[in-house]
Structures are given as structure tokens and as C-alpha cells.
C-alpha positions as a Markdown table, in Angstrom:
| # | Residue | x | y | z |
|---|---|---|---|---|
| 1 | Unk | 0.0 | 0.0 | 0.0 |
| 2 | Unk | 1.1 | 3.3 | -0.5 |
| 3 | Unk | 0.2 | 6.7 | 0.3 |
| 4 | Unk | 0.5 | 11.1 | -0.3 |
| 5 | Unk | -0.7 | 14.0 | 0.5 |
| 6 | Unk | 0.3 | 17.5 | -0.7 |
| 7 | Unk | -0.7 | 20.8 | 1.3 |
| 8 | Unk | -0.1 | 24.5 | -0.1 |
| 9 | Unk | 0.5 | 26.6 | 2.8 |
| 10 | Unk | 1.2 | 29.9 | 3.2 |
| 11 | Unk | 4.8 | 31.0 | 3.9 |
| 12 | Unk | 4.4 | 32.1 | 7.7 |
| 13 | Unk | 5.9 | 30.7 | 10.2 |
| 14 | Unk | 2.7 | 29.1 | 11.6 |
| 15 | Unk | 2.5 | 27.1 | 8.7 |
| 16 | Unk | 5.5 | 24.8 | 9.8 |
| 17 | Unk | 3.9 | 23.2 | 12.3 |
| 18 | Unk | 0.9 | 22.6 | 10.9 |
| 19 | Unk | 3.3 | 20.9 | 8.6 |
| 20 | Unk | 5.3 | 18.4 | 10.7 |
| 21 | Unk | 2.0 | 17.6 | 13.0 |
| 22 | Unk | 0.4 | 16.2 | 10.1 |
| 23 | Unk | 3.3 | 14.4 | 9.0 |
| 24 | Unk | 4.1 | 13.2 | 12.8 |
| 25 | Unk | 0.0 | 12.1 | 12.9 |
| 26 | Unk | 0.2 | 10.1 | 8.8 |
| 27 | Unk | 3.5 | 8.4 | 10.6 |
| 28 | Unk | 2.1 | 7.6 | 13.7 |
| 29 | Unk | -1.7 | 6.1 | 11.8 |
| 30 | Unk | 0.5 | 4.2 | 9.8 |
| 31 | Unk | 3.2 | 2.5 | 11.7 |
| 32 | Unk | 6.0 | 4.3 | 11.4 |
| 33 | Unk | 8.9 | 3.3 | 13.9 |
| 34 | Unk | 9.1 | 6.8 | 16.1 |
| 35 | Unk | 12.4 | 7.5 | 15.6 |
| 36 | Unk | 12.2 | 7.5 | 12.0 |
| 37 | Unk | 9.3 | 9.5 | 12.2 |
| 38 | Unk | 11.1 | 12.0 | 14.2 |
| 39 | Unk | 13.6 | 12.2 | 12.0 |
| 40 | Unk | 11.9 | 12.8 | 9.2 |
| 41 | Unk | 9.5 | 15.7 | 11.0 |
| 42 | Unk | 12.9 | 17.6 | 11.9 |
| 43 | Unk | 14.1 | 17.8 | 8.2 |
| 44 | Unk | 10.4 | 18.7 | 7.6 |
| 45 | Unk | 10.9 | 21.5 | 9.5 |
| 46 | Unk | 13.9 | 22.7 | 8.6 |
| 47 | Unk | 12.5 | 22.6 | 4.7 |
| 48 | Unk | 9.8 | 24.3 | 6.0 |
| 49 | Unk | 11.4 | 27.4 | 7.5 |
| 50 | Unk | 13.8 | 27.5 | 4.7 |
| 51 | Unk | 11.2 | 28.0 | 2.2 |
| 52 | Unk | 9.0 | 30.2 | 4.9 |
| 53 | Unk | 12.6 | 32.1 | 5.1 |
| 54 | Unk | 13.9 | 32.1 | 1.5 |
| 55 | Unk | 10.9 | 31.0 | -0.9 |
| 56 | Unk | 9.9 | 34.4 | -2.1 |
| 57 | Unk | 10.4 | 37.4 | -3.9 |
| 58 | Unk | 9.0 | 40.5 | -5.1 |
| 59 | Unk | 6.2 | 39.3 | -7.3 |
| 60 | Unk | 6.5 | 35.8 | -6.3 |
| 61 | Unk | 3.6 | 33.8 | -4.0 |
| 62 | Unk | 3.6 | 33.6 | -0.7 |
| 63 | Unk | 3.2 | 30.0 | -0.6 |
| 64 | Unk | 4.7 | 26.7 | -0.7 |
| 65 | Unk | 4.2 | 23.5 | -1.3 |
| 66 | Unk | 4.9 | 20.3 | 1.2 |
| 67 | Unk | 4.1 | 16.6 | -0.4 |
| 68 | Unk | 5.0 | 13.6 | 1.0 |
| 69 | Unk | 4.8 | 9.9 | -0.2 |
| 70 | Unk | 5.2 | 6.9 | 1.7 |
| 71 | Unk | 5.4 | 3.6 | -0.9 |
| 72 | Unk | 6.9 | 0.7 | 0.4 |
| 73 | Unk | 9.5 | 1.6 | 2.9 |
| 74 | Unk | 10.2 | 4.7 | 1.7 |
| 75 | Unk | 9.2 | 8.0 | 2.4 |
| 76 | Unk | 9.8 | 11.2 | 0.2 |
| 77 | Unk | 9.2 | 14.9 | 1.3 |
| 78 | Unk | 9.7 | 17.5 | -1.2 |
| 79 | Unk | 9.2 | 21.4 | -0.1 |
| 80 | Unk | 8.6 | 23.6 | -3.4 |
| 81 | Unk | 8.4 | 27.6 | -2.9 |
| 82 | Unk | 8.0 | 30.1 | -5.4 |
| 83 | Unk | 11.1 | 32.4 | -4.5 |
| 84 | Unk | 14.5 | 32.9 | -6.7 |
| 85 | Unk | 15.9 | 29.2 | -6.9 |
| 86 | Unk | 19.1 | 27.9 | -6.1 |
| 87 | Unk | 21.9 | 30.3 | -8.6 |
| 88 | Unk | 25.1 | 28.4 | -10.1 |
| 89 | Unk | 27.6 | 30.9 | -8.4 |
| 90 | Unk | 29.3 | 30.0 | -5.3 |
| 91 | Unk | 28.9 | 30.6 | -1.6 |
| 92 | Unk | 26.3 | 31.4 | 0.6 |
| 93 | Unk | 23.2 | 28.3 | 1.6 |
| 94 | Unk | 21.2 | 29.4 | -1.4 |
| 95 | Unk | 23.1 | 28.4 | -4.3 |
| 96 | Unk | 24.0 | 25.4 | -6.4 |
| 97 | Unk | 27.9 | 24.4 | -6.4 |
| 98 | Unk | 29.4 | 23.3 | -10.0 |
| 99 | Unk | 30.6 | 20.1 | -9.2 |
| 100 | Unk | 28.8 | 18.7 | -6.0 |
| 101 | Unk | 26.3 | 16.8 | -7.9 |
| 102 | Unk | 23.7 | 19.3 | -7.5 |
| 103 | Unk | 24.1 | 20.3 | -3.6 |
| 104 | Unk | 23.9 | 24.1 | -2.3 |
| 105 | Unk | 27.2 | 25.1 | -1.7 |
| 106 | Unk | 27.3 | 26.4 | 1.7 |
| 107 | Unk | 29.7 | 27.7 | 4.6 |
| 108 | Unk | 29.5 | 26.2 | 7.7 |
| 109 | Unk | 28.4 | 28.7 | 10.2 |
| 110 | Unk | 29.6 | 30.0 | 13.2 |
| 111 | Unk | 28.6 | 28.2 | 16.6 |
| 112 | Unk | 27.2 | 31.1 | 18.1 |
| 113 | Unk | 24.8 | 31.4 | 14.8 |
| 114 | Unk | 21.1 | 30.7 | 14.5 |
| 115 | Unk | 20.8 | 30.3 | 11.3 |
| 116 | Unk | 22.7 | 28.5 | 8.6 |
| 117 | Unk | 22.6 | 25.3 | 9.4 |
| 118 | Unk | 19.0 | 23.5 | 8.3 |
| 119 | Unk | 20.3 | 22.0 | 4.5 |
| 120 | Unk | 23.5 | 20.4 | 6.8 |
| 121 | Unk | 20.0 | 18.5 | 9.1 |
| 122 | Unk | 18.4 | 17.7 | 6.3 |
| 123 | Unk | 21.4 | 16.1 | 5.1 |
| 124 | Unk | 22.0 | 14.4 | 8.4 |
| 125 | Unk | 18.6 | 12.9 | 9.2 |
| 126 | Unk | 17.9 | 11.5 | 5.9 |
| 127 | Unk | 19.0 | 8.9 | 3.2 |
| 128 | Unk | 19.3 | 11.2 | 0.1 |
| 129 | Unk | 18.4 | 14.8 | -0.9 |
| 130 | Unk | 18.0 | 16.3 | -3.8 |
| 131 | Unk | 18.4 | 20.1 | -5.0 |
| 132 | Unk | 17.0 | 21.3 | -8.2 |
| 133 | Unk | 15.3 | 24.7 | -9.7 |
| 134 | Unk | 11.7 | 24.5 | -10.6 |
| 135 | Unk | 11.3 | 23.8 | -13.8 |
| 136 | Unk | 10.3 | 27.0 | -16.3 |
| 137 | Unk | 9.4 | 29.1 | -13.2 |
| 138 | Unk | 11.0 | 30.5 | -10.1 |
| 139 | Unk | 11.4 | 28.7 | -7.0 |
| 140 | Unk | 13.9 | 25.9 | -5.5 |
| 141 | Unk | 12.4 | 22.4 | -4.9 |
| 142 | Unk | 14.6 | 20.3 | -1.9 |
| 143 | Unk | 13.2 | 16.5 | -1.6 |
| 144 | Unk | 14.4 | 14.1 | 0.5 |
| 145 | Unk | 14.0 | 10.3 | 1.2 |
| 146 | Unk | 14.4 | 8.0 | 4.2 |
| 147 | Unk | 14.0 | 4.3 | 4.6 |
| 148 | Unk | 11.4 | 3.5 | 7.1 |
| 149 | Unk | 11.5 | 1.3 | 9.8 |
| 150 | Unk | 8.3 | -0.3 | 11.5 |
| 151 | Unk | 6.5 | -0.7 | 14.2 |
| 152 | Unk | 4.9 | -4.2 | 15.0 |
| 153 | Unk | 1.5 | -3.0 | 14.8 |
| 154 | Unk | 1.6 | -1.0 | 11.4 |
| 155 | Unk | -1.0 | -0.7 | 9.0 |
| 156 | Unk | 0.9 | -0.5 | 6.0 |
| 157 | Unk | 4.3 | -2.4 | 6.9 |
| 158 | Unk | 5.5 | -3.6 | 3.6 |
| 159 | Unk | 5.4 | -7.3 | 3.0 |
């Protein structure tokens, strides 16, 4: 069995949550093992507030998109905004490296730093992410997958 769902929130901060609780609730109704799910609401988040923080411009909407699909044991998020995209130059968290396969390049930042350090979590909590501009429009999309573990009681444990 598999399943999705796709919300188009508005890019304010009180969207995030609204975000991760609904992924925390599909992983919890399903199966999920919690740690996995927990895991895979903290990248959620950290998408989240990057496309709350960066996904828009001048003339741009002020939403985003969250989808996620659970098909076997696999789950895949992707967070799509409308801001400027991920640009080919170097530096900074909002731009694409030439020749890192398609990952922001990005400067660690400092410990005393709030900020700077979601795309690093994503990275860290999941099995693979991808990086990519929207295609024919503006905006960045950032997806990422994680194998799932179960618990004994799940509904759609993979056979």
C-alpha cells in the first residue's frame, strides 16, 4: 500500500507546524517506527522554514508546497516555494555548487549562529536529498528520502 498528500501553505511561520504535526500524525496512523518518524519531522521543519525564510520574492507567491509519499519503505518529502531558486555561483546556503552533484554550496556557520545550518540536518537525518530549480518558473524544490522502519502493529508495513 502506499500513500501522499500534498498541502499549499502559506509562507508564515505558523505554517511549519501545521506541517510536521500532520506528518508526525500520517507516521504515527501508519506505523511508522518513532524514531524515523522523528527524524523525518525535523528535516520537515527545517525545509519548512527554509522556504518560509527564503521561498519568495518580489512578485512571487507567498506560498509553498509540502508533499510527501510513503510507498513501500520509503518515504519522500519534497518542499517547493516560489522564490528565486538555487543560482550556479558560489557561496552562501542558497546556491548550487558546480561540481557537488547538485548540492547548495554552503559555509558552515559559526557556533554562536542561529541560522545557517537546516540544508546540513536535512542532510543528516535522511537517506538522500536532492536540490533542483523548478522547472520554467522560479522557485527551488529540496526533496528528500528516508528508509522506514516499522512498528509491529503498522497498518501499511511492507510485505
Amino acid at each position: 500500500m502506499s500513500i501522499w498528500w500534498s498541502l499549499h501553505l502559506r509562507r508564515e511561520a505558523a505554517s511549519v507546524p501545521l506541517a510536521r504535526k500532520l506528518l508526525l500524525g500520517t507516521m504515527e496512523t501508519a506505523g511508522v517506527d518513532p524514531e524515523i518518524a522523528h527524524d523525518l519531522s525535523l528535516a520537515l521543519t527545517e525545509a519548512c522554514a527554509n522556504a518560509v525564510e527564503h521561498g519568495g520574492s518580489e512578485g512571487a507567491g507567498e506560498n509553498y508546497r509540502v508533499t510527501a509519499f510513503i510507498d513501500g519503505d520509503t518515504c519522500r518529502i519534497e518542499v517547493t516555494d516560489s522564490g528565486p531558486g538555487f543560482t550556479r555561483s558560489p557561496g552562501g546556503c542558497d546556491h548550487l555548487a558546480p561540481g557537488t552533484g547538485g548540492r547548495p554550496a554552503r559555509r558552515p556557520a559559526p557556533a554562536q549562529d542561529e541560522h545557517g545550518r537546516g540544508l546540513f540536518l536535512i542532510e543528516a537525518l535522511t537517506d538522500h536529498v536532492r536540490y533542483r530549480n523548478r522547472t520554467g518558473r522560479n522557485g527551488a524544490v529540496i526533496s528528500f528520502d528516508k528508509i522506514l522502519k516499522w512498528r509491529e502493529d503498522a497498518l501499511l508495513k511492507a510485505s
